[in-house]
C-alpha positions as CSV (number, residue, x, y, z in Angstrom):
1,X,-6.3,4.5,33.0
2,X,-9.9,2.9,32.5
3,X,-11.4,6.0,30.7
4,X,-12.2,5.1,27.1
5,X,-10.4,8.4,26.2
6,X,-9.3,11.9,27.5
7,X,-10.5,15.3,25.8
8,X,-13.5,17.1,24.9
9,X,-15.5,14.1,24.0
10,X,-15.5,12.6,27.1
11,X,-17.2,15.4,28.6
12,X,-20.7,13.7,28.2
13,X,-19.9,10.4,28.8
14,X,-21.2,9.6,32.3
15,X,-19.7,11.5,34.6
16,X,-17.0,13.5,32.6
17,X,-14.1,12.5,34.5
18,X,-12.3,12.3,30.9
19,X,-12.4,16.1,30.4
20,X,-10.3,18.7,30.3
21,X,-10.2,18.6,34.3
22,X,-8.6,15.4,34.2
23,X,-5.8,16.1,31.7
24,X,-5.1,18.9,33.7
25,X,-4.7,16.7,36.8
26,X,-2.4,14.1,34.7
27,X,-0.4,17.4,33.4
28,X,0.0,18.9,37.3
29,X,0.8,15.4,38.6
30,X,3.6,14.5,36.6
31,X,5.2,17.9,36.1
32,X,5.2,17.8,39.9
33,X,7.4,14.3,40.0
34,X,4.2,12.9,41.5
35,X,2.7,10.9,39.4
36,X,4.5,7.4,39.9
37,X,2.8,5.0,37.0
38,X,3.7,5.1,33.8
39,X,0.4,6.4,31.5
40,X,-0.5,6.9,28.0
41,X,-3.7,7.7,27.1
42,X,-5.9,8.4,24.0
43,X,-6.9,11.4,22.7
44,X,-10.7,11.5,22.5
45,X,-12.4,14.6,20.3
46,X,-15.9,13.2,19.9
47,X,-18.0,11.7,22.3
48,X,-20.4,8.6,22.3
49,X,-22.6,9.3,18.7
50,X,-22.5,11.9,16.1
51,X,-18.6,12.1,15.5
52,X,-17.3,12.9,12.4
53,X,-13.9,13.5,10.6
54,X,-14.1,17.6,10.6
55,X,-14.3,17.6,14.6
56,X,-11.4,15.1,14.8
57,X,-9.6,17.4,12.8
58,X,-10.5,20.5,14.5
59,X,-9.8,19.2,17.7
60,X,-6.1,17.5,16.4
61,X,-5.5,21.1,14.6
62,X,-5.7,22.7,18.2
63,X,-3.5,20.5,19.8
64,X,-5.5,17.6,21.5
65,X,-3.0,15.1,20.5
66,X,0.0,16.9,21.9
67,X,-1.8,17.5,25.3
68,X,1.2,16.6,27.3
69,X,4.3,16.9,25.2
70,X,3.4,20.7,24.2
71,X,4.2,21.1,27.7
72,X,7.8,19.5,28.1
73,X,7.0,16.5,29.7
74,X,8.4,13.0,29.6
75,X,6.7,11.1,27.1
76,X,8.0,8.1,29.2
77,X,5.8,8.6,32.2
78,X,3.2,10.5,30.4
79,X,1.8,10.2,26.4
80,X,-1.0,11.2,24.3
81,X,-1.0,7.8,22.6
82,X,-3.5,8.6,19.5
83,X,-7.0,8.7,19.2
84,X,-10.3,7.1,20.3
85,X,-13.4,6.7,18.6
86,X,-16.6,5.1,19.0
87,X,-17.9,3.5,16.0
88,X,-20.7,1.6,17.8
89,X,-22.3,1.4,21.0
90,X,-23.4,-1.8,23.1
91,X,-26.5,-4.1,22.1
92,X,-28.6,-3.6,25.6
93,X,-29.3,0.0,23.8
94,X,-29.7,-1.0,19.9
95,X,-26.3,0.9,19.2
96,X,-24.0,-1.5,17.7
97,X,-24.6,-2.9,14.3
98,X,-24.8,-6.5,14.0
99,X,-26.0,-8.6,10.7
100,X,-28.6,-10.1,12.5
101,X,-30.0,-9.2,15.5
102,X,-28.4,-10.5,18.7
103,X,-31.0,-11.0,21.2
104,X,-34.9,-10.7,21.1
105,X,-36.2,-7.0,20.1
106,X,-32.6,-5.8,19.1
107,X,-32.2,-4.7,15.8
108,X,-29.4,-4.8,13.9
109,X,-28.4,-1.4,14.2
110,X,-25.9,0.5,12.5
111,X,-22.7,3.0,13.2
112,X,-23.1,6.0,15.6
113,X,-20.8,8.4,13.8
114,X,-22.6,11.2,11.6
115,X,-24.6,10.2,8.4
116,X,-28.1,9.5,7.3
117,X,-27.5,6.4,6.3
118,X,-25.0,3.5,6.4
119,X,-23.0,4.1,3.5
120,X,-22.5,8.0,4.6
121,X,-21.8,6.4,8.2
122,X,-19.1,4.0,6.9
123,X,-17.9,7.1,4.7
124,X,-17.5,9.1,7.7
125,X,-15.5,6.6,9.2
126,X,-12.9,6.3,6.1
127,X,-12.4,10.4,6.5
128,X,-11.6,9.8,10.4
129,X,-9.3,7.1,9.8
130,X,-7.6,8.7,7.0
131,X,-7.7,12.3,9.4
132,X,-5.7,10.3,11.8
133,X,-3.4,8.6,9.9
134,X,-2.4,11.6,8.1
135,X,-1.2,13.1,11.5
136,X,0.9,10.2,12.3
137,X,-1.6,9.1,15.2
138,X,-3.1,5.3,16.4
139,X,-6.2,5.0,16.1
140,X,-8.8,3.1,18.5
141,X,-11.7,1.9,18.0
142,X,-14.7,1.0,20.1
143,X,-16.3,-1.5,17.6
144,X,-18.8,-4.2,19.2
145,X,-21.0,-5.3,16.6
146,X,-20.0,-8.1,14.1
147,X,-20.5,-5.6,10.8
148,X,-18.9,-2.6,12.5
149,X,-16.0,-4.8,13.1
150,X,-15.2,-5.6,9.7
151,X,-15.9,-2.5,8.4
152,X,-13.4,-1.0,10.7
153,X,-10.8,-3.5,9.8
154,X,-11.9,-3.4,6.3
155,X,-11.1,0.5,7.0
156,X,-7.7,0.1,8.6
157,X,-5.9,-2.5,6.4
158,X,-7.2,0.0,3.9
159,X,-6.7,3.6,4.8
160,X,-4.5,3.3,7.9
161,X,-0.7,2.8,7.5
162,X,-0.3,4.3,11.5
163,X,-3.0,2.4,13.0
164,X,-2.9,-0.8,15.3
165,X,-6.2,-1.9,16.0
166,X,-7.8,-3.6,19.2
167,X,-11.7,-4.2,18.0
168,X,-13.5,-5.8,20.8
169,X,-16.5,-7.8,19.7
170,X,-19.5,-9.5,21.3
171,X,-19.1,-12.2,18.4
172,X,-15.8,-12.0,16.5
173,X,-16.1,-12.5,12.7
174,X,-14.7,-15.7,11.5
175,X,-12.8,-13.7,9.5
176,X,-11.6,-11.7,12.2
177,X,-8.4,-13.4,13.4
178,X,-7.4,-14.2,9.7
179,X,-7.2,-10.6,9.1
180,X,-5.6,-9.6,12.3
181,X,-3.0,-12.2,11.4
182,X,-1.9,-10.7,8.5
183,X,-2.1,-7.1,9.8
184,X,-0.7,-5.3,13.0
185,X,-3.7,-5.9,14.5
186,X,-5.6,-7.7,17.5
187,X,-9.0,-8.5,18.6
188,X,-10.4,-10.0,21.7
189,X,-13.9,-10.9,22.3
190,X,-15.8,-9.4,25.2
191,X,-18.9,-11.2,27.4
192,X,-21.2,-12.3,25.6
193,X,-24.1,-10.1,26.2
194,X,-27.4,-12.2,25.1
């Protein structure tokens, strides 16, 4: 799947092929015996900006993560694998946050989950990543910025005894690899975007 995540928080992104349509489809397909890939996908209760720990929970509470094996199906060919998050966006639109800025006009920006300020931001994002570990669950991710990464991983190594993290990064920390090495964690580092 190239969705960034299945469930009600996809249903704003772009063109909502991540919604609740298209879990259906996945559910129909392989109770059917037609669906002939293996798939796991991540559960994805908020969308691009705003989330927050109480609408992870609510969605998680009603289900979202057992989206497929609530209905008997082989968790083999088809998986809820955790949960996706956005904690930043992408520079071209000022939504990641970087500790200086990465290309002229862009300012450094800061996390897009719900707060009114950084430090209520980066709180938000302990209370989704403790949310999620205490229902057993991965967590992902989307992290771009240099000081989003870090706090996430910061987060993780902390909070999260479930999670396995895959931070993608526009310029990886140099600290970065060091702390993936000594945690069950990875990072890769996308086009640069200057």
């Amino acid at each position: 799947m190239t969705e960034p995540g299945l469930g009600p928080g996809h249903v704003s992104l772009v063109d909502g092929s991540g919604s609740q349509a298209a879990i259906d489809v996945l559910r129909h397909l392989a109770s059917s015996g037609d669906l002939t890939m293996c798939v796991t996908v991540l559960a994805m209760p908020n969308g691009m900006g705003g989330g927050d720990a109480a609408g992870v929970k609510r969605h998680l509470d009603a289900g979202l993560a057992d989206m497929f094996s609530a209905h008997g199906l082989d968790q083999r060919r088809l998986r809820c694998g955790g949960v996706k998050i956005f904690a930043d966006g992408t520079p071209q639109n000022g939504t990641t946050w970087h500790k200086e800025p990465v290309h002229e006009g862009h300012r450094c920006g800061h996390l897009v989950l719900a707060g009114a300020d950084d430090e209520s931001r980066v709180e938000e994002l302990r209370k989704i990543v403790r949310v999620v570990d205490d229902a057993g669950l991965q967590l992902a991710v989307h992290c771009i910025g240099d000081k989003t990464s870090e706090v996430v991983i910061d987060c993780l190594i902390e909070l999260a005894a479930h999670a396995i993290a895959l931070t993608t990064s526009t310029t990886v920390p140099s600290s970065t690899p060091k702390i993936c090495a000594r945690w069950r964690s990875t990072t890769s580092a996308g086009p640069r975007t200057r």
